[in-house]
N, C-alpha and C positions, 0 to 999 in steps of 0.2 A: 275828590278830584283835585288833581295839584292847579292852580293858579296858573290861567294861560298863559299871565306874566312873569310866569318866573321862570327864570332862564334854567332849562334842562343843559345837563354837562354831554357833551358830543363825545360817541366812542370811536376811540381812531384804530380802525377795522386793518387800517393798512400798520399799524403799528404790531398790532396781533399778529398780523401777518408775520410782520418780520421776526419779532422773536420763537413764534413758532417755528420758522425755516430757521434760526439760528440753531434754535435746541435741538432739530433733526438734526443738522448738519455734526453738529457736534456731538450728538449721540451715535450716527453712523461713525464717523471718523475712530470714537474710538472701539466700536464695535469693528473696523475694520482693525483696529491696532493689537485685538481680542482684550482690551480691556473691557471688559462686560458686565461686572460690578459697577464700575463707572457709568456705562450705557445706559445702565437699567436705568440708573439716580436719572439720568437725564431726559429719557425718555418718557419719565414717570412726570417729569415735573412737566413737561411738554401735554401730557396726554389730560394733568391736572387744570392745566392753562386753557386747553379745551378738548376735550374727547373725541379721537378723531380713531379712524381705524387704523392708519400706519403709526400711530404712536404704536397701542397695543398690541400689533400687529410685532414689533419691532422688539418692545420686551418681550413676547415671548420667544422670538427667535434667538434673543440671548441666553433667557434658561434652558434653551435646547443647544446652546454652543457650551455651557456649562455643564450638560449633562444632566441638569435636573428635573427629566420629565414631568414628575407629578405636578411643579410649579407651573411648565410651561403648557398640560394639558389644561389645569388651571386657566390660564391667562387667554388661552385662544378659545375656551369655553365660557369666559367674560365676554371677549371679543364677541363671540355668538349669539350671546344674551342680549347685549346692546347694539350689534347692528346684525341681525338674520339675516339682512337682505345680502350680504356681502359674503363672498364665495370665499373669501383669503380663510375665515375662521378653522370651516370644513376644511379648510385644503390642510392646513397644517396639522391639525387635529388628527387629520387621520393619516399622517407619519408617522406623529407621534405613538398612536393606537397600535397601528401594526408593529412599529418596534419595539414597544410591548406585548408585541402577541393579542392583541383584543383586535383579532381578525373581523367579528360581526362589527363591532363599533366602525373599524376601518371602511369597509362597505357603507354601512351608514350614511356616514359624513363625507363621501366621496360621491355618494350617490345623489347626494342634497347638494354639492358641490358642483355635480355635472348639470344639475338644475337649476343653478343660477347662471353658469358661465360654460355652457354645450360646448364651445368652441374654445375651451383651451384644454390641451393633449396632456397636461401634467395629470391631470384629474383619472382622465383612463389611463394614463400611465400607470399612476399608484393603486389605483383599483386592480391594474389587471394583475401589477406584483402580487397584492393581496390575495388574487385568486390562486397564482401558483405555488404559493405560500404553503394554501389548502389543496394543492395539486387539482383542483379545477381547471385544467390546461385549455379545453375547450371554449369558458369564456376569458381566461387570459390571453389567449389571441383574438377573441373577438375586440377586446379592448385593447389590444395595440393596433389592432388594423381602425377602429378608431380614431385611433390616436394618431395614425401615418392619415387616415383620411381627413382629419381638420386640420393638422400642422403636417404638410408635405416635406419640410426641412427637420424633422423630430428625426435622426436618422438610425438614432439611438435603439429606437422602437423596434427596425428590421430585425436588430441582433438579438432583443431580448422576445422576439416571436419566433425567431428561427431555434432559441432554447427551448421552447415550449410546442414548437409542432417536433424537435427532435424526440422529445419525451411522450407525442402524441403516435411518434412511429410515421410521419408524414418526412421523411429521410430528402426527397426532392423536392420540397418547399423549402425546410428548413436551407438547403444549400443554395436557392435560391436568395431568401433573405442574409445570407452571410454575404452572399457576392451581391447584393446590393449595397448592404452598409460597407464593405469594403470602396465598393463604387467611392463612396465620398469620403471614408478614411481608411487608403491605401495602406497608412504606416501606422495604422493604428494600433499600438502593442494587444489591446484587449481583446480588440473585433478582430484582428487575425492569428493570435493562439489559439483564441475561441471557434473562430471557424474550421482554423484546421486540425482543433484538437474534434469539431464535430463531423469530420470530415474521415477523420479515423473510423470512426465509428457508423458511418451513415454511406462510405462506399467501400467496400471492402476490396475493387478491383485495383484502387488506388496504389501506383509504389510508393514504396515507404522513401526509397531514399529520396523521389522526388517532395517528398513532406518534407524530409530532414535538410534538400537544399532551401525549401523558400523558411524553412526555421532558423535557419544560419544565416538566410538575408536579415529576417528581423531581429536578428541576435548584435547584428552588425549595426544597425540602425538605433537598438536600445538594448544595449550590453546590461543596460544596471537594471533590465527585467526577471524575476526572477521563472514567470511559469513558463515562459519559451523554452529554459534549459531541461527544466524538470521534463518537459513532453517531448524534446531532443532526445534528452537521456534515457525516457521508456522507450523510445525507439531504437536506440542505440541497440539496448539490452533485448527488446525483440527481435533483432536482426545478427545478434550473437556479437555487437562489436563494445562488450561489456569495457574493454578499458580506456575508450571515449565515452561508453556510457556514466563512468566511473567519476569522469572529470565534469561532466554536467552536473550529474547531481551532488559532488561538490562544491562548484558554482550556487547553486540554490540551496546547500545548507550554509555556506557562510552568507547566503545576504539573509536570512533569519527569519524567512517567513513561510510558516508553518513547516517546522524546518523536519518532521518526525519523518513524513512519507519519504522525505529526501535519504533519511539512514535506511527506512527499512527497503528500499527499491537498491541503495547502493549497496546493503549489507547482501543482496541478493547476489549483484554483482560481483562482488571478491569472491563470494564464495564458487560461482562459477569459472572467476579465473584462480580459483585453490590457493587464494589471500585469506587464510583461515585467521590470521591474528590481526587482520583489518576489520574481516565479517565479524568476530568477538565484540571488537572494538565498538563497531554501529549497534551491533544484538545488545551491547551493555547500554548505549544510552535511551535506546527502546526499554530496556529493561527499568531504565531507573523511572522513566514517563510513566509507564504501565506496563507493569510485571505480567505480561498475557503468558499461558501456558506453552501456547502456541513459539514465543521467540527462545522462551526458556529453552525447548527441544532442539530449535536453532542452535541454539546455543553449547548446548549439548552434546552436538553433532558436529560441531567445529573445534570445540575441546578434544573431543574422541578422536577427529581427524589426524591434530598437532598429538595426538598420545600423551594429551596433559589427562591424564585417566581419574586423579583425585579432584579435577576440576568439573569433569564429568559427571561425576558421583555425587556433589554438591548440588548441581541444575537437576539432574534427575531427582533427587531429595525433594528438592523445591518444587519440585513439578506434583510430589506424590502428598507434599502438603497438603497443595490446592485441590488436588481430587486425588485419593487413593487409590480407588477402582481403576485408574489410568495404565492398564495392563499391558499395553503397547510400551508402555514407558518403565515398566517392572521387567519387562523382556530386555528390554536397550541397559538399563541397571544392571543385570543379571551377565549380559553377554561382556560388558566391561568388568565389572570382576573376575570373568574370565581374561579377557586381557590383560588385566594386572596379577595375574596366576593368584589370587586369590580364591581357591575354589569352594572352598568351605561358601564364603560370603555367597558366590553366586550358585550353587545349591539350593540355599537356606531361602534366596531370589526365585528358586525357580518353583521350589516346596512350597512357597504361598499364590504363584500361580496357576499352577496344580490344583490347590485348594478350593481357588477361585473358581479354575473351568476346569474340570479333568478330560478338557480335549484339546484343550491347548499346547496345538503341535509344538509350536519353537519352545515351550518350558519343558520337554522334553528332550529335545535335541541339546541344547546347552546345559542340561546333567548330564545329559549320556557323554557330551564333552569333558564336564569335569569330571566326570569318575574316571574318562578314556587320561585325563591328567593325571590323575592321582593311583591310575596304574588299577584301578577296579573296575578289570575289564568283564565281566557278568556284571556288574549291575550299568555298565556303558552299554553294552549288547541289551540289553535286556529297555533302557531308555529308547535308543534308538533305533530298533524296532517297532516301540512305538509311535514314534516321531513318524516314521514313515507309513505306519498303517496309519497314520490319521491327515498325514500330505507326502502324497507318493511323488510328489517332483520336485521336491526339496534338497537339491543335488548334494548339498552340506549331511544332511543325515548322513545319506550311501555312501561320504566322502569318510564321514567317524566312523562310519559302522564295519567300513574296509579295513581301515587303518586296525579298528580293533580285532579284523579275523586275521590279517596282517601280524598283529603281536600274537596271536593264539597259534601261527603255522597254520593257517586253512587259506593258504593262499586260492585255490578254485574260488575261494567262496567273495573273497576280496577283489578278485576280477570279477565277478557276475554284479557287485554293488559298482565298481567303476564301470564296465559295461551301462549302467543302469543311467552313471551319471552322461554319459556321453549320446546316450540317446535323448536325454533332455539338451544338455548342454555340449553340443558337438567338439566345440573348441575348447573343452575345459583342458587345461594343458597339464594341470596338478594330474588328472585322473590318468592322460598319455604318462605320464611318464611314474606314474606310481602301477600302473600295469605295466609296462617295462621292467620295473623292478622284480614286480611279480612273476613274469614270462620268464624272465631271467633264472631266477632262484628254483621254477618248475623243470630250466632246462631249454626251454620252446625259444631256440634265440631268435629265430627268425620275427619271429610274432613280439619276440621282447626287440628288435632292431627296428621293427616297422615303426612300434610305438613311440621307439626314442627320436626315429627318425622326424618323426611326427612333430615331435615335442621341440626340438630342437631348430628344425626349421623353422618354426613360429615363432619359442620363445629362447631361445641362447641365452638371454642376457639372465636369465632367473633361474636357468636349471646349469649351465655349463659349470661353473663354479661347486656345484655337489656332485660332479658324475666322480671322479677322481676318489673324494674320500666315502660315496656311498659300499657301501659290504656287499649289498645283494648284487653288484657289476663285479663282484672279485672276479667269479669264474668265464668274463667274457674279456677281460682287460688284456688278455693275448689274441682276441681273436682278431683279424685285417680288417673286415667290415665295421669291427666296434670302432679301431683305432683309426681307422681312416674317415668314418660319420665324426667320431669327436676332431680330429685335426679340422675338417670343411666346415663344421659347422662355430666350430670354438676356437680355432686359431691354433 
């Protein structure tokens, strides 16, 4: 035992103190400055000076501002070891857990968390993300109504339960809880895209344009937001007003965030208003993200549109890489070759379709097309024939298959395949006025005058310009009815 008399050295408790409050202070400060390398050193020598829980507490929020999870699950699983009794460990712990994905652990620590500290809302807050994580929506709203029941000011909580009864299919709650959290943040860019992007979805009697006015309020309020314009702009394009929709989702591909949905929704857009070399433009940079099959054909079909035909050919290639059996897309190959009168090529396209399915009406009709080119009218007759025993309302067959009793002299037989088409396709104006032709050269003017009459009324602008040098009108170009239908109708 030490000597009653000998003088013990006095610890000066208040001196502790203060270097302990200096090194916090000084380890916040520069953890607010995000020097965090530095925080750690100083927090460490603080927590070395005496072991407290907001020291450790403190570094480990640094290796979470650094990114370095496994240190900081570390550091707040020291924290746990030396004080259990204290709710801060679990609480962080299982941030960290869930944005790793260690959903069970999250739980866990959240749930040993709510059991030291009932009454604070962050705990069911994170609990309840974790459930919806797991699409347990059931108790993610049990635990945000929790969480509104101990902290009444948590406002947070309405919006992220009103996501969770939407996915629950509970449409008048959730709208409920959005017009709460609006209640206390009116201008709130989150809470009210959010609401009224669920609002789309949860009332269907809703006008759109009145969506699109209170979206332009907040657009006004927070210009430099990006998903207000992006769900402006889906509306825009579902109400057909693609070239403000056009400028939206421009808006939200230059501010850069997640900027892809923004090409493939506008590349929808041009191509609606027949901006075929705009829609290219957005399908290539989708293209270059993720080469989908799906944007390829887009693309494809925007080439074809502009009659860029060898650029066509390329996508379709690319497309037959990725899956060859892609026979839909051996047909669209097949019919472009035909438009660049290579016929050989699109044959040889339609011969391995054939192969494939011997009922594959369109590899039918698009031979019977090229042989009807290359002037092999039996083996065109003989194609599209089949074409149509195998899809009898394929108004394109009856159209080649005329054309070729047409060059054979069987005109009878060429009007009963346009006949054929006009009973599908009433208004086909190709078929009026290529039976006109027909009537014409049988003699039957009246019947060939009705037709042209027909034709000509509708469409002037496409057939006026061929009446003059067509042959089969030689023997009506004297007559008053022909010359007076063409003056009225063609100037």
């Amino acid at each position: 035992m030490p000597d009653k008399n000998t003088i013990q050295p006095e610890v000066d408790e208040h001196s502790l103190d203060d270097q302990l409050d200096d090194l916090m202070w000084s380890g916040n400060f520069h953890l607010s400055t995000e020097e965090y390398e530095k925080a750690i050193e100083v927090f460490s020598e603080a927590f070395e000076l005496l072991p407290r829980p907001p020291s450790i507490l403190a570094i480990g929020a640094c290796y979470m501002q650094l990114g370095d999870i496994p240190k900081a699950i570390n550091t707040f699983s020291r924290a746990i070891d030396l004080f259990p009794d204290k709710p801060e460990g679990y609480k962080f712990r299982a941030v960290m857990n869930m944005g790793e994905g260690n959903y069970q652990e999250t739980l866990e620590d959240t749930g040993k968390a709510i059991d030291l500290d009932p009454e604070n809302s962050d705990n069911y807050d994170t609990r309840a993300k974790c459930y919806s994580l797991l699409k347990d929506f059931d108790k993610a709203v049990a635990d945000y109504s929790k969480a509104i029941e101990v902290n009444s000011s948590d406002n947070g909580a309405y919006y992220k339960r009103g996501i969770c009864l939407v996915e629950l299919g509970e449409d008048e709650k959730a709208k409920e809880d959005f017009a709460r959290y609006l209640k206390y943040h009116p201008c709130d860019p989150r809470g009210e895209a959010r609401y009224l992007d669920g609002k789309l979805y949860s009332d269907s009697n809703l006008d759109k344009e009145q969506i699109i006015q209170e979206l332009s309020r907040l657009i006004e309020l927070y210009p430099d937001l990006p998903d207000p314009y992006f769900i402006r702009g889906a509306l825009y394009h579902d109400t057909n007003q693609d070239s403000l929709a056009v400028v939206d989702f421009g808006k939200y591909i230059d501010m850069g965030t997640n900027s892809i949905p923004g090409y493939f929704y506008r590349s929808e857009c041009y191509s609606s208003l027949n901006e075929y070399s705009n829609t290219i433009q957005d399908l290539t940079v989708l293209i270059d993200v993720d080469p989908l099959i799906d944007t390829y054909k887009k693309r494809a079909d925007a080439y074809r549109k502009l009659g860029m035909n060898e650029e066509t050919i390329k996508d379709l290639n690319k497309i037959l890489e990725l899956d060859p059996k892609f026979m839909e897309v051996r047909e669209a190959r097949a019919i472009t070759f035909l438009e660049m009168e290579e016929y050989a090529s699109a044959i040889q396209n339609c011969d391995a379709l054939i192969k494939m399915d011997s009922k594959y009406a369109g590899a039918y009709l698009i031979r019977g097309a090229s042989y009807f080119e290359q002037k092999e009218f039996k083996k065109a007759k003989k194609d599209l024939d089949k074409a149509i025993k195998l899809d009898e309302y394929n108004v394109f067959s009856y159209l080649y298959r005329s054309s070729v009793f047409r060059e054979l002299g069987q005109r009878k037989k060429s009007i009963l395949d346009l006949d054929s088409v006009l009973e599908i396709a009433p208004d086909s104006y190709e078929a009026l006025y290529d039976r006109a032709r027909d009537f014409a050269v049988l003699g039957n003017i009246d019947q060939s005058l009705d037709s042209l009459k027909q034709t000509l009324k509708n469409a002037p602008e496409q057939f006026c310009s061929q009446i003059d040098e067509e042959p089969d009108f030689n023997q009506l170009k004297d007559n008053k009815l022909f010359r007076a239908l063409i003056k009225k109708c063609c100037g």
